[in-house]
C-alpha positions as CSV (number, residue, x, y, z in Angstrom):
1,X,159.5,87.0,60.0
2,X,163.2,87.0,59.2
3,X,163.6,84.3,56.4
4,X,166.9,83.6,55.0
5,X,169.3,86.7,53.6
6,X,167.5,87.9,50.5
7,X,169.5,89.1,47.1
8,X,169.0,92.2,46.3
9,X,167.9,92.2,41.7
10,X,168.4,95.1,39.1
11,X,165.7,97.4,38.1
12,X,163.8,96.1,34.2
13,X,161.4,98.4,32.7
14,X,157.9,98.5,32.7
15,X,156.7,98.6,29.0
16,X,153.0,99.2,28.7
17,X,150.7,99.1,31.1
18,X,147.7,96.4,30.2
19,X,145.5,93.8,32.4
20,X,148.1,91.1,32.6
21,X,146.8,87.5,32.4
22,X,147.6,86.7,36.5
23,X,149.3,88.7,38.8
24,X,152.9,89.1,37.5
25,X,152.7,87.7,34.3
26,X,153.6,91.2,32.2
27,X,153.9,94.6,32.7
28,X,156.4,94.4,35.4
29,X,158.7,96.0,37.3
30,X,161.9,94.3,39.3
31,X,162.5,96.8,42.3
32,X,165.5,97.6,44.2
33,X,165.6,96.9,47.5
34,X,167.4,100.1,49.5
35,X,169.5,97.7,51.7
36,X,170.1,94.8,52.8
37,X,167.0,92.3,53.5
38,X,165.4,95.3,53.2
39,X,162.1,94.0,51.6
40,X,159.1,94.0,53.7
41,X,157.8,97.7,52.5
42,X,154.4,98.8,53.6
43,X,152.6,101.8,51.9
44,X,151.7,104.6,54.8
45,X,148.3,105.7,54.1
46,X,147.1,108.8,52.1
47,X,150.9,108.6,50.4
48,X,151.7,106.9,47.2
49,X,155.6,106.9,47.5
50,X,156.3,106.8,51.5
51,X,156.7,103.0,53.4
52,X,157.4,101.9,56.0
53,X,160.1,99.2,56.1
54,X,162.2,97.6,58.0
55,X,166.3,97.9,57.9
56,X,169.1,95.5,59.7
57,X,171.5,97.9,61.9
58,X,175.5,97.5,62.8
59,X,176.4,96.6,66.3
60,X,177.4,100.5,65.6
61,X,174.0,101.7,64.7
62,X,174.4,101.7,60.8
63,X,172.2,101.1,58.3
64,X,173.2,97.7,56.3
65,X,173.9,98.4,52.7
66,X,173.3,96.3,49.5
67,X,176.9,95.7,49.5
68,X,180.7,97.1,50.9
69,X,181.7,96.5,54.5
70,X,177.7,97.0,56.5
71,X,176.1,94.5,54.1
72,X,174.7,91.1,54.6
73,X,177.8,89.0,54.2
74,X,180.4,91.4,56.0
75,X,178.7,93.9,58.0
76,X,178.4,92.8,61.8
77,X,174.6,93.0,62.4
78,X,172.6,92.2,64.9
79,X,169.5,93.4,64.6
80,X,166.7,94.9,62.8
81,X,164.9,98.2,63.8
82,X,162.0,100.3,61.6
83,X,162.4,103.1,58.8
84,X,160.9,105.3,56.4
85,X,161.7,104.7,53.0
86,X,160.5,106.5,49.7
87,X,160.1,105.0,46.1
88,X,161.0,106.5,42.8
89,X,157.9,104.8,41.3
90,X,160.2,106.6,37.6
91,X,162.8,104.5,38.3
92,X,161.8,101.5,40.8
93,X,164.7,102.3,43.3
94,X,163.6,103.4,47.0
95,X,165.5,105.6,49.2
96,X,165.9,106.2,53.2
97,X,164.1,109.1,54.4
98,X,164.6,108.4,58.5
99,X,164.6,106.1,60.7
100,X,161.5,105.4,62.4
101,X,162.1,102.3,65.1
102,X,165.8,102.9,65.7
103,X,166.9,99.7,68.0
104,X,170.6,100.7,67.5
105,X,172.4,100.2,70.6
106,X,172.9,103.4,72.8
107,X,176.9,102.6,73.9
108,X,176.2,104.8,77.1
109,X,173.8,102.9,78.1
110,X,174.5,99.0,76.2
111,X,171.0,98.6,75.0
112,X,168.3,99.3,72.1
113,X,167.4,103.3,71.9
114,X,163.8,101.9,71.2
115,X,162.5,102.3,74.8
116,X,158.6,103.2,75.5
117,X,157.9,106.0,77.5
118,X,154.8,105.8,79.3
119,X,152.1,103.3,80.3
120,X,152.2,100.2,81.7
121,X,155.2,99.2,79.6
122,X,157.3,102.4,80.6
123,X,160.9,101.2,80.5
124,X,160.7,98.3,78.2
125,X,163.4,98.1,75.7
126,X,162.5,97.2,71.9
127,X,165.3,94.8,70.9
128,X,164.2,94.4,67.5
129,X,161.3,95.6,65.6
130,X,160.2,94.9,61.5
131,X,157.6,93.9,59.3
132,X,155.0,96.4,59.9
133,X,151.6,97.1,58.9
134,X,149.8,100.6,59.2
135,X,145.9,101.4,58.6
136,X,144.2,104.9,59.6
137,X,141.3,104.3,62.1
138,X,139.5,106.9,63.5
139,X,142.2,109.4,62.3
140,X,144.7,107.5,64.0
141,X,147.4,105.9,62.4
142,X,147.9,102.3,64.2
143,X,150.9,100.8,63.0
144,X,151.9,97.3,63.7
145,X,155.1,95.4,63.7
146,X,157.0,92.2,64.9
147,X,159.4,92.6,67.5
148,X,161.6,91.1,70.6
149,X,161.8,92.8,74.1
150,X,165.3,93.0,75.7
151,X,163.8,93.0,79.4
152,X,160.4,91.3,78.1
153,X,160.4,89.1,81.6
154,X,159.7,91.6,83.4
155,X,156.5,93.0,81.5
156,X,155.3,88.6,80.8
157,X,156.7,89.3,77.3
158,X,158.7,86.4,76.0
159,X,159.8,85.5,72.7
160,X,158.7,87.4,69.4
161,X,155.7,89.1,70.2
162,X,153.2,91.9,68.3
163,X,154.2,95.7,69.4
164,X,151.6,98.6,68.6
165,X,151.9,102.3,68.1
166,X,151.1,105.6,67.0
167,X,152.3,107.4,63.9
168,X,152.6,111.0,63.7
169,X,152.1,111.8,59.7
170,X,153.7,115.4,60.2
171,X,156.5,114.5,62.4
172,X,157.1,111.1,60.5
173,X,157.5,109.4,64.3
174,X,156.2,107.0,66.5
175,X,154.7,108.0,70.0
176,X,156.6,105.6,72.5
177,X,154.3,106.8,75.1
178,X,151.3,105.1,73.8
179,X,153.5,101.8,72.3
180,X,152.9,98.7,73.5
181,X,153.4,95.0,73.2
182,X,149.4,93.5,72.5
183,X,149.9,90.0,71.5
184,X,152.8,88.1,73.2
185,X,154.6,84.8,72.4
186,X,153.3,82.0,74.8
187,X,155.4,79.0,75.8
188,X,154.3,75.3,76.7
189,X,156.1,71.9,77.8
190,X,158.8,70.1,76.0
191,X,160.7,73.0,74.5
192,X,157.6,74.3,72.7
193,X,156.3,77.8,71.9
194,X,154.0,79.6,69.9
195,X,155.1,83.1,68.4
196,X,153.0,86.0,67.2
197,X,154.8,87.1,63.3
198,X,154.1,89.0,60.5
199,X,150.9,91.0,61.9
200,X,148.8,92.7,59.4
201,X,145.7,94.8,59.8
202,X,142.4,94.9,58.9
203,X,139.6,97.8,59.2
204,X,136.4,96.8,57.7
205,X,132.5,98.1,58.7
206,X,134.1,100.4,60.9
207,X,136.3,98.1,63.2
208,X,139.9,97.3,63.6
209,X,141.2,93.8,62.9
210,X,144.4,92.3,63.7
211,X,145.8,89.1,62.0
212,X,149.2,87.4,62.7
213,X,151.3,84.1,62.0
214,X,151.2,81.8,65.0
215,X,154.0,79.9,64.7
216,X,154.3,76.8,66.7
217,X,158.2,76.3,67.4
218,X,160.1,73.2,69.0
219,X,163.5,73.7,70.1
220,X,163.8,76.1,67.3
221,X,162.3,74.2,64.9
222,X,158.9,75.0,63.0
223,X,156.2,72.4,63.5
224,X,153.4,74.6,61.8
225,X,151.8,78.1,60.9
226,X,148.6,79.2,61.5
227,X,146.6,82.3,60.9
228,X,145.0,83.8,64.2
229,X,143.3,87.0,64.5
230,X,141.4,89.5,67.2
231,X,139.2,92.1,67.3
232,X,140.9,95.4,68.8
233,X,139.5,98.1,70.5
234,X,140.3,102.0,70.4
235,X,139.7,104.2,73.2
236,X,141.8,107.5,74.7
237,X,143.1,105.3,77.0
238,X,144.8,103.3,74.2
239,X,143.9,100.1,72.1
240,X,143.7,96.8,73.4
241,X,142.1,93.3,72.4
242,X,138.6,93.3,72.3
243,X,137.0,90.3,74.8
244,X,140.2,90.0,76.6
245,X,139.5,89.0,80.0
246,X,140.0,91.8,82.8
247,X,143.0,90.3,84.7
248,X,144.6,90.0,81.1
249,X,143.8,93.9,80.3
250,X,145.4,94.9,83.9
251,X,148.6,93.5,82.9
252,X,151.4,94.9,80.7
253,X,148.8,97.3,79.2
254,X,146.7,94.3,77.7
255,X,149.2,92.1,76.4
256,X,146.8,88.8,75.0
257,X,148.8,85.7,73.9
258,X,148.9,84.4,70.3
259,X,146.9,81.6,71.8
260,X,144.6,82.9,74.2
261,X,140.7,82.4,73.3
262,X,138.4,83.3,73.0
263,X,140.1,86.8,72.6
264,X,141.8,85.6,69.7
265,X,140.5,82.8,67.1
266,X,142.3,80.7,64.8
267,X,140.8,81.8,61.8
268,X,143.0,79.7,58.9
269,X,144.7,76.7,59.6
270,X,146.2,74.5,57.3
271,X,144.1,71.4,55.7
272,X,144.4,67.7,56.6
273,X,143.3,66.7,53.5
274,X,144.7,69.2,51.2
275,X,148.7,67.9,50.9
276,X,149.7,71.3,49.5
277,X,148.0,73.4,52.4
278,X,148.3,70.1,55.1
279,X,151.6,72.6,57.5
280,X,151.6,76.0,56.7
281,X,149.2,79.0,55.9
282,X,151.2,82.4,56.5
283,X,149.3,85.8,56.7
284,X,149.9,88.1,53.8
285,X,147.9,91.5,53.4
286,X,144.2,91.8,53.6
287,X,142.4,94.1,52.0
288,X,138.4,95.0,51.5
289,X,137.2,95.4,48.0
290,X,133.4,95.2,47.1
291,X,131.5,95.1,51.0
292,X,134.0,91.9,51.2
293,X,137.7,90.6,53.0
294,X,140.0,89.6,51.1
295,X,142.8,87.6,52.9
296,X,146.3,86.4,51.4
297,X,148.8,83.6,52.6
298,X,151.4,81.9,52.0
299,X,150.7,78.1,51.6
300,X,152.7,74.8,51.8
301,X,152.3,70.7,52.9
302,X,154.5,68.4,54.6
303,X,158.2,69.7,54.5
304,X,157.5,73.4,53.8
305,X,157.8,75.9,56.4
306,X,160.0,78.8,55.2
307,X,160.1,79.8,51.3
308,X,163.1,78.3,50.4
309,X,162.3,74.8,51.4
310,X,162.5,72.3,48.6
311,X,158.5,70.9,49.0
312,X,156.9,71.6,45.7
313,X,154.8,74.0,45.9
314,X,155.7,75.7,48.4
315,X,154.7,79.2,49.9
316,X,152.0,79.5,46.6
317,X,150.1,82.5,46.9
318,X,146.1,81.8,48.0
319,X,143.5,84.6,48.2
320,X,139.8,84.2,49.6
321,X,137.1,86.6,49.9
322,X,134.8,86.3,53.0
323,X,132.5,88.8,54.8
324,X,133.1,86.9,58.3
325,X,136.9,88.2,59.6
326,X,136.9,86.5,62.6
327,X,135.1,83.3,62.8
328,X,136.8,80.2,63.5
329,X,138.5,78.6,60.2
330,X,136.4,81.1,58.0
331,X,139.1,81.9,55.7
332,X,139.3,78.4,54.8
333,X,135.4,78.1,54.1
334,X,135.9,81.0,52.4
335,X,135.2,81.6,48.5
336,X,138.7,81.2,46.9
337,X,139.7,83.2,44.2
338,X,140.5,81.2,40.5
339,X,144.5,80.0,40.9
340,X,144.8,81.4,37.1
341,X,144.8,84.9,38.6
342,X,147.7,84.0,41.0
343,X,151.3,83.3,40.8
344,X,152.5,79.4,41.8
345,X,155.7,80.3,43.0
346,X,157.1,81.2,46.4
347,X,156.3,84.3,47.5
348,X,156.1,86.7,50.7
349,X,155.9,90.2,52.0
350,X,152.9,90.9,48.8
351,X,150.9,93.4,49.3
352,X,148.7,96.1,46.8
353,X,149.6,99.6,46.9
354,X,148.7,102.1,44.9
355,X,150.4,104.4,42.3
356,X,149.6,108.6,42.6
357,X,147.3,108.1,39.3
358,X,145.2,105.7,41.3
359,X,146.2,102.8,40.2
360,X,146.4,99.7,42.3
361,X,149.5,96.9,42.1
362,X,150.7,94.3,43.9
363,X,154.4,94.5,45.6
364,X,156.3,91.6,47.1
365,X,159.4,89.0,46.7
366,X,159.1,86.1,44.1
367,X,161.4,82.9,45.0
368,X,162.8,80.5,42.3
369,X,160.7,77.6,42.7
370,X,163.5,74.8,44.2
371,X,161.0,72.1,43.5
372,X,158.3,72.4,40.6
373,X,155.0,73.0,42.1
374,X,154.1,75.8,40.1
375,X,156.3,76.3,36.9
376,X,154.5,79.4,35.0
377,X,157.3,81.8,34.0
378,X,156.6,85.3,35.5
379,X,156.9,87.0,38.3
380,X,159.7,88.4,36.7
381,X,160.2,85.9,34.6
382,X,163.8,85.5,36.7
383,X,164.6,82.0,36.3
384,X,165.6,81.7,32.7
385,X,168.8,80.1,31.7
386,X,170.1,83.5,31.2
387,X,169.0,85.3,34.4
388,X,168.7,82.8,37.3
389,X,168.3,84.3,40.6
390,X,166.9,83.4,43.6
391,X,164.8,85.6,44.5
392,X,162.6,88.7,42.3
393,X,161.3,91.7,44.1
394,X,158.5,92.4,42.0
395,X,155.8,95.4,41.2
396,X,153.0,94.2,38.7
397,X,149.7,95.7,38.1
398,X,147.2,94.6,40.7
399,X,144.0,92.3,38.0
400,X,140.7,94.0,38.7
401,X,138.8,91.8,40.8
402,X,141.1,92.4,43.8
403,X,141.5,96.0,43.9
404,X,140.7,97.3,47.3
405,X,138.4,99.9,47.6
């Protein structure tokens, strides 16, 4: 999802590393972000310092900088595409390696250089492609990611949509020719429409899981976020949604819709009766740790659909721990885990990761708190009288009830 233009904070130390008292509260570290809104950063498996992240590209095909005449407030961008990026965990700085997604536009041809190859989607154009997610399942590296189509008509793609491919580990590339688009937008009556965002993965007892942000949009205006998930299935043939209908699977490669049951199912939706939870319930990561799920969001009531809307409390962090990952509303009968362990303030694109000593943290982007819902002082502890920013791109040491497996 591309919230508002993030600022871009200085490196602080780490000091000693100790169980801090809830995620964030000590032991630190503010990371800098390698260009603009670049702060979305997914570990790629088996690698403690590679990610995948995504970038914001020049009508020109350059990469946007933190500042001079390709960043946020001058450069002329118009879209985002997919890179690999690598962090100095020594100094908390991360660095381009390649691009991976490059949507720049080709000028001999007008259009995105993200085109797939093969398939049933041969010829479609990848406009724009970020927030990614990548898991290894059956030796496969299935990566994730949020994009838009230029030519989506003519493959029933419309709106932003979940694309899925293949990374190559040696090569450092994504196979076009087994890409597809697997969960499509979906539009109603009235001007509405519900988009597929921020997907994240899942593989737990031996099957693949894929979660997503359905966003329900009216003439460009949120109306609410839910959580929805599916079941996918791997074969040579490709991976599609599990339970999708056959008529679905023979089109566009197996493209589902965000809404379409019972292939997919609605598994966290915000609460009635709970006035900080009663609009909005945004996917985070999810991770397995101890034969169990644990699932993260971003939360908010009436008035709070992006992070830096002024409803108190919004976009607080909320974990729960189920061993059910796709039944209807599970995650919110779910066990939740004790708010003391958590941050209250607005937060998004958190994740753990792990260090090359084995040790597990938790990365992601801390807002000021416009409204106090949540007052506690770290992440970051940014919002002092002497250091007030809007926005803290934080590493802290993961507490030890939530480390993955």
């Amino acid at each position: 999802m591309n919230y508002a233009r993030l600022l871009i904070v200085l490196l602080l130390p780490m000091g000693a590393f100790a169980q801090p008292g809830f995620i964030g509260s000590s032991n630190y570290i503010r990371l800098a972000a390698p260009g603009c809104n670049a702060v979305s950063p997914v570990q790629i498996p088996g690698s403690a310092d590679l990610f995948i992240n995504r970038r914001l590209l020049t009508d020109r095909g350059q990469l946007a900088g933190v500042d001079g005449p390709n960043d946020c407030s001058g450069g002329r961008i118009n879209r985002l595409g997919l890179v690999i990026d690598r962090l100095d965990w020594r100094t908390g700085k991360f660095s381009l390696v390649k691009a991976l997604l490059n949507t720049s536009v080709d000028t001999t041809t007008g259009h995105s250089r993200a085109i797939i190859t093969e398939g049933p989607m041969r010829g479609a154009i990848i406009q724009s492609a970020y927030d990614a997610d990548v898991v290894v399942y059956k030796g496969a590296y299935i990566v994730v990611f949020e994009c838009t189509l230029a030519n989506g008509a003519a493959y029933g793609v419309q709106g932003t949509s979940i694309g899925l491919s293949v990374y190559d580990p040696v090569t450092q590339t994504l196979d076009m020719s087994r890409t597809v688009v697997i969960i499509g937008a979906i539009r109603g009556t009235g001007g509405l429409i519900d988009v597929a965002a921020v997907p994240e993965l899942l593989v737990y007892r031996d099957r693949l899981y894929l979660y997503w942000s359905d966003i329900t949009i009216r003439n460009g205006q949120f109306l609410r976020i839910a959580v929805r998930g599916a079941e996918l299935a791997a074969s040579d043939s490709g991976v599609s949604v599990r339970g999708a209908a056959p008529a679905v699977l023979q089109h566009a490669g197996g493209l589902v819709h965000t809404t379409d049951e019972p292939a997919t199912t609605e598994v966290w939706a915000p609460d009635p009766n709970d006035p900080s939870a009663n609009q909005t319930v945004d996917i985070r990561a999810l991770w397995v740790h101890d034969k169990s799920v644990f699932a993260m969001s971003s939360q908010g009531g009436s008035g709070c659909l992006t992070p830096v809307d002024s409803a108190g409390g919004c976009f607080h962090m909320v974990i729960v721990k189920t061993r059910e990952p796709l039944k209807r509303h599970g995650f919110n009968e779910a066990e939740r885990i004790d708010t003391a362990l958590l941050p209250t303030n607005p937060q998004v694109y958190t994740r753990p990761i792990k260090d090359s000593a084995g040790r597990f943290w938790m990365i992601g982007n801390y807002f000021y708190p416009r409204v106090s819902g949540g007052d506690r002082i770290a992440p970051g502890a940014y919002w002092n009288a002497a250091n007030r920013k809007r926005l803290a791109f934080i590493l802290s040491p993961l507490l030890d009830p939530l480390l993955p497996n």
